[in-house]
C-alpha positions as CSV (number, residue, x, y, z in Angstrom):
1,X,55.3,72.8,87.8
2,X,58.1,74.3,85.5
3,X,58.5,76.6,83.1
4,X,60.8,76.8,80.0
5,X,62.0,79.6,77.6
6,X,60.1,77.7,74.6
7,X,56.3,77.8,76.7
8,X,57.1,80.5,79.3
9,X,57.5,83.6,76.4
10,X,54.0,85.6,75.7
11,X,53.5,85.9,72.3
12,X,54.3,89.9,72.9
13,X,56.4,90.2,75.7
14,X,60.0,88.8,76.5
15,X,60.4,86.9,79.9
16,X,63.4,87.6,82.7
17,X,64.6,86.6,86.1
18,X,67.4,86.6,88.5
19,X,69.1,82.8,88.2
20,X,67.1,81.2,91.2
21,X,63.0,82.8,90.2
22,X,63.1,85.0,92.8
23,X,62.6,88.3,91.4
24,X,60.8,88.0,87.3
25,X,59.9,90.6,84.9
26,X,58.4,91.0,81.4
27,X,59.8,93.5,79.0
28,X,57.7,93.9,75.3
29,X,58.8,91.5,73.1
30,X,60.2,94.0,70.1
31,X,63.1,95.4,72.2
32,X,66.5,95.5,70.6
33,X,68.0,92.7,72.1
34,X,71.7,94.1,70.5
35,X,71.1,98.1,71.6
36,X,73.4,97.2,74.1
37,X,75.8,99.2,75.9
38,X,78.8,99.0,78.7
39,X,79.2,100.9,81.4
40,X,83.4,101.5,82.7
41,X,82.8,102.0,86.4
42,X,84.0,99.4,88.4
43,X,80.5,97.7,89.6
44,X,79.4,97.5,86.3
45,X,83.0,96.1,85.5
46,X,83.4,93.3,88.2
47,X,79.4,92.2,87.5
48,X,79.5,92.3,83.9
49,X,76.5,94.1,83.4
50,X,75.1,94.0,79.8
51,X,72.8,97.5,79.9
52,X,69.5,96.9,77.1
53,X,69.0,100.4,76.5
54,X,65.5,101.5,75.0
55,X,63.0,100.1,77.9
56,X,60.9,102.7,77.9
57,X,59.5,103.7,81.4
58,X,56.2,101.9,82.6
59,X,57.7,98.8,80.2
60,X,59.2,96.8,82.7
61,X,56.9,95.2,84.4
62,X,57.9,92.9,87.5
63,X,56.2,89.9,87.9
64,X,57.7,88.6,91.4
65,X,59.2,89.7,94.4
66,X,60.5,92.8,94.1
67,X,61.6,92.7,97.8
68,X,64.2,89.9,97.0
69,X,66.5,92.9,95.4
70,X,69.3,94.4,97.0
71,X,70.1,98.0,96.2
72,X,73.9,98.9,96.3
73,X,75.1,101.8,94.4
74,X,72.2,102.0,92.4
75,X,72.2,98.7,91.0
76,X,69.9,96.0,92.4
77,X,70.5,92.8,92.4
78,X,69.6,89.1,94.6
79,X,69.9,88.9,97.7
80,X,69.3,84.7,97.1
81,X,71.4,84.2,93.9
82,X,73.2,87.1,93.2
83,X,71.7,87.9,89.9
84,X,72.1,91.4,88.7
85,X,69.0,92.7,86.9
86,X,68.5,96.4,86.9
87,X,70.4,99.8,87.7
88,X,70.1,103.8,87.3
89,X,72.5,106.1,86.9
90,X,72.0,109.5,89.0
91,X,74.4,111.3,87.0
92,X,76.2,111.2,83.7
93,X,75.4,109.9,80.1
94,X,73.1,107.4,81.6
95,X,71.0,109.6,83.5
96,X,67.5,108.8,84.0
97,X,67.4,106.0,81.6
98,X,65.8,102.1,82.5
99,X,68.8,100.3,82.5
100,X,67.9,96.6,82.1
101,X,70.9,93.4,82.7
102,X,69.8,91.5,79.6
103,X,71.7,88.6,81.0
104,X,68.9,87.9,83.0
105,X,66.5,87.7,79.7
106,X,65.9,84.3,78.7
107,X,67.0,83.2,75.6
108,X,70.5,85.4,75.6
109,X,73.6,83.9,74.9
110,X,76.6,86.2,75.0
111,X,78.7,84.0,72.4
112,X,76.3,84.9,69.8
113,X,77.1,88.5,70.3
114,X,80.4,90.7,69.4
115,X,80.6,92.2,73.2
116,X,83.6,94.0,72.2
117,X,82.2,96.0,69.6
118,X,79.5,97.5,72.5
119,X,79.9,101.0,73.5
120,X,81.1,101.4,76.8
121,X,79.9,104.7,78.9
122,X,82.6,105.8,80.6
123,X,82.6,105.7,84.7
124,X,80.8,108.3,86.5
125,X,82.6,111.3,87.3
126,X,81.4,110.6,91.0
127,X,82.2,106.9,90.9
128,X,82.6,106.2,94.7
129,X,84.7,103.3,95.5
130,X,86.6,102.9,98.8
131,X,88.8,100.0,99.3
132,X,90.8,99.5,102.6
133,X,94.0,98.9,102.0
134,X,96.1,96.2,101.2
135,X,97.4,93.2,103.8
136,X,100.8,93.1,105.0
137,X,102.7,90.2,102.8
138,X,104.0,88.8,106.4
139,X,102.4,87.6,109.2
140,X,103.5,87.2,112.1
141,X,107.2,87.2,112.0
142,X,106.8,84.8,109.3
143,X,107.3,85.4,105.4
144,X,104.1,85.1,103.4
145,X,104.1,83.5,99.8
146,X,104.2,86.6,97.6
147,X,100.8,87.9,96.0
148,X,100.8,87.8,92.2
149,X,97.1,89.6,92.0
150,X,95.3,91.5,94.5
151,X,91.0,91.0,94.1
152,X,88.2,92.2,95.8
153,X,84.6,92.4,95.5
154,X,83.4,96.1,94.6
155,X,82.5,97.7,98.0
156,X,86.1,96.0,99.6
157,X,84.5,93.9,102.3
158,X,85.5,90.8,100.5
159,X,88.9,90.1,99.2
160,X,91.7,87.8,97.4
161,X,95.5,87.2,96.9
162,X,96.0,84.9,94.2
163,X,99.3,83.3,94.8
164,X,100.0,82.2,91.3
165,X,100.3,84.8,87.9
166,X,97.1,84.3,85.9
167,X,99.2,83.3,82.9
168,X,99.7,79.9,84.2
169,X,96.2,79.1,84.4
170,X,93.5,78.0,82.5
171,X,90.4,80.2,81.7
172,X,87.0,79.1,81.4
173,X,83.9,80.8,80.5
174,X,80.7,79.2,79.7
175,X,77.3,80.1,79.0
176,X,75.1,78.2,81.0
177,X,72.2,79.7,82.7
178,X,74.0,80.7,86.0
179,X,77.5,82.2,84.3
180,X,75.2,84.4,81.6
181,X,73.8,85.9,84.8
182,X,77.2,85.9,86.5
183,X,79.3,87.0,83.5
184,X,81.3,84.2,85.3
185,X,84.9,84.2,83.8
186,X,86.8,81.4,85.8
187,X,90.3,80.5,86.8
188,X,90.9,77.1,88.9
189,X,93.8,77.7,91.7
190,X,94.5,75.2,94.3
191,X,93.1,76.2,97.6
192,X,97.0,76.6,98.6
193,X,97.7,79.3,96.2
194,X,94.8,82.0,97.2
195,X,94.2,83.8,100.6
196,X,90.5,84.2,101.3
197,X,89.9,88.1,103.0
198,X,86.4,88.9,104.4
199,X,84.5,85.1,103.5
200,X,82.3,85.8,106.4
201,X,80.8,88.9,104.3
202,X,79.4,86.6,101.6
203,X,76.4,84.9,101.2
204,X,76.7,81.4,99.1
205,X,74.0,80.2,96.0
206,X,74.0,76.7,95.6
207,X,71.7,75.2,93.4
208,X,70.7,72.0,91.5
209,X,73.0,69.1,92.8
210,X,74.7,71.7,95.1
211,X,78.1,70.4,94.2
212,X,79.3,74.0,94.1
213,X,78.5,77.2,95.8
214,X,79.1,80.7,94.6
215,X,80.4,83.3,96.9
216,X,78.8,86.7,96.3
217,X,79.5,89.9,98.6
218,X,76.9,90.5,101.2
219,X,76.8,94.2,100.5
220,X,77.5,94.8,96.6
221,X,76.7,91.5,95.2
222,X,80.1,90.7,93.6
223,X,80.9,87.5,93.3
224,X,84.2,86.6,93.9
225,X,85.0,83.6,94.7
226,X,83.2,79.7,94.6
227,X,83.6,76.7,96.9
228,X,83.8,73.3,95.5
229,X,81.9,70.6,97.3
230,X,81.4,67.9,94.8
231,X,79.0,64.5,95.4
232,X,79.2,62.0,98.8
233,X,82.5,60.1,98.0
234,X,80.6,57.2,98.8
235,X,78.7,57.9,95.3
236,X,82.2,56.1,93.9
237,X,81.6,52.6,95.9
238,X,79.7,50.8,93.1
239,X,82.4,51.3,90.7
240,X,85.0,48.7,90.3
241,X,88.4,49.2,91.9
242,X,90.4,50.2,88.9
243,X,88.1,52.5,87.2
244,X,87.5,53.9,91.5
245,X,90.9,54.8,91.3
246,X,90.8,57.2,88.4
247,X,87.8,59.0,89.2
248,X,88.6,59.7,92.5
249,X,92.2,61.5,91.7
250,X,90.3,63.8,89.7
251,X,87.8,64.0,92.4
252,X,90.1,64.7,94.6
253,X,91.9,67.0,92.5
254,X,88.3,69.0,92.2
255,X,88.0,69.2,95.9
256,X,91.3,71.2,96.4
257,X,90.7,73.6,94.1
258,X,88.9,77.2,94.7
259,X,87.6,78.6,91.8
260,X,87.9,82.3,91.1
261,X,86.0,85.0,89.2
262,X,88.5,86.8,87.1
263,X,86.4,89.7,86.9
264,X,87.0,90.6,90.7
265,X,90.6,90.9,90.1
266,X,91.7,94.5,90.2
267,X,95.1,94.4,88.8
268,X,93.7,92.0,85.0
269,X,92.5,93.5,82.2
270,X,89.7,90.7,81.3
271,X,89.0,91.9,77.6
272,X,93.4,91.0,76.5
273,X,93.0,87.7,78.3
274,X,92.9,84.1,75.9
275,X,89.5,83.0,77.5
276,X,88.1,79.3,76.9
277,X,84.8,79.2,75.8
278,X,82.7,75.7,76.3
279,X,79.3,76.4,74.4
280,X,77.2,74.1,76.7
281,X,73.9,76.5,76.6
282,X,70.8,76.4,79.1
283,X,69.6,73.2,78.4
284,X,68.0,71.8,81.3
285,X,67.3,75.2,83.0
286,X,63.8,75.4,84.2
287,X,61.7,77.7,87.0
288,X,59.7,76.5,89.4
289,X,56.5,78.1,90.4
């Protein structure tokens, strides 16, 4: 059985969940959807956390799972898909308040709000964020292709080099059920032109035709990085030869690339970037039970 956004709502409560069902909740249905706010520090930064402000305490109710959730910093977030649904602040202007992601609410669609206008809360004086630091550009005797951006998920156990400056790429966001939840802003380099740091430390979501898989950090949830797998090539044999030929190139062409999350670039400043925006919405999205 599934469940949809149009039969799944109770007439007085709003329904939410990580991207894969894991971990749901309920919140009342007359919250604020737009008392919104930001939050500077770099978690919040490289997850893209929308905070719904105004949940009062006892009004989130979880419905599933709670166990699936990771803790990291505060913030919790799927151990399965990655989704990040709720955080607390210990100190600062967001002390003691029930922070809610409302990217996890069904029914939100960023591109129908003005994210820039939100207020951002600026980072806990106590931010703690320690990154190792950065690779030798040689290796072995041997001249490595210089590093135009240096990324990394939030706790540092997961890293990139992209080889090629952002400007000469394209950049996509759409808002589909898993990028809402991701805050997924992507970039498309060749496999060539980035250096991989710390893959082991991630644990990969695939989901509906598992053509791609999305790399999140074991230990802070960040997700950094995707892996492109794409259909059996065989899939291709039933077309004829000429129109084989064309689909395959770009199948091919898909299979080299590896996608990045620009948000887990340190050294980009997301909000001044000329960002892409394909409205394809959550049609299609369901929950099974």
């Amino acid at each position: 059985m599934s469940t949809s956004p149009s039969t799944s709502l109770q007439p007085k409560q709003l329904k939410g969940n990580c991207h894969c069902g894991r971990f749901r909740f309920l919140l009342p249905a007359n919250l604020d959807l737009d008392n919104l706010i930001t939050c500077a520090c770099t978690l919040c930064s490289k997850l893209g956390c929308l905070w719904l402000r105004g949940v009062a305490t006892g009004a989130f109710t979880v419905t599933r799972k709670e166990e699936s959730l990771v803790e990291y910093q505060g913030l919790r977030f799927c151990g399965n898909c990655g989704t990040a649904v709720t955080g607390d602040y210990h100190s600062g202007a967001l002390k003691g308040e029930v922070l809610v992601n409302v990217r996890a609410v069904w029914g939100f669609n960023p591109f129908e709000h003005d994210l820039g206008s939100i207020t951002q809360i600026p980072a806990p004086a106590d931010e703690v964020r320690s990154l190792p630091s950065l690779l030798p550009s040689s290796v072995e005797g041997e001249t490595a292709p210089p590093v135009a951006h240096h990324g990394s998920c939030h706790c540092g156990k997961v890293r990139v080099e992209l080889l090629v400056d952002i400007g000469t790429l394209e950049i996509k966001e759409d808002n589909c059920s898993s990028c809402v939840r991701n805050a997924y802003i992507g970039i498309y380099p060749t496999k060539s032109q980035v250096r991989i740091h710390g893959g082991d430390n991630t644990f990969e979501y695939l989901y509906g035709r598992k053509y791609n898989g999305a790399a999140h950090c074991r230990t802070c949830g960040v997700l950094v990085f995707n892996n492109v797998y794409g259909p059996p090539v065989s899939v291709f044999d039933r077309l004829p030869p000429e129109r084989k030929e064309k689909v395959l190139a770009t199948y091919w062409k898909n299979l080299a690339m590896r996608p990045l999350n620009v948000r887990a670039l340190d050294d980009v400043d997301v909000g001044a970037l000329k960002v892409q925006r394909e409205d394809e919405g959550t049609e299609g999205y369901a929950l099974v039970d």
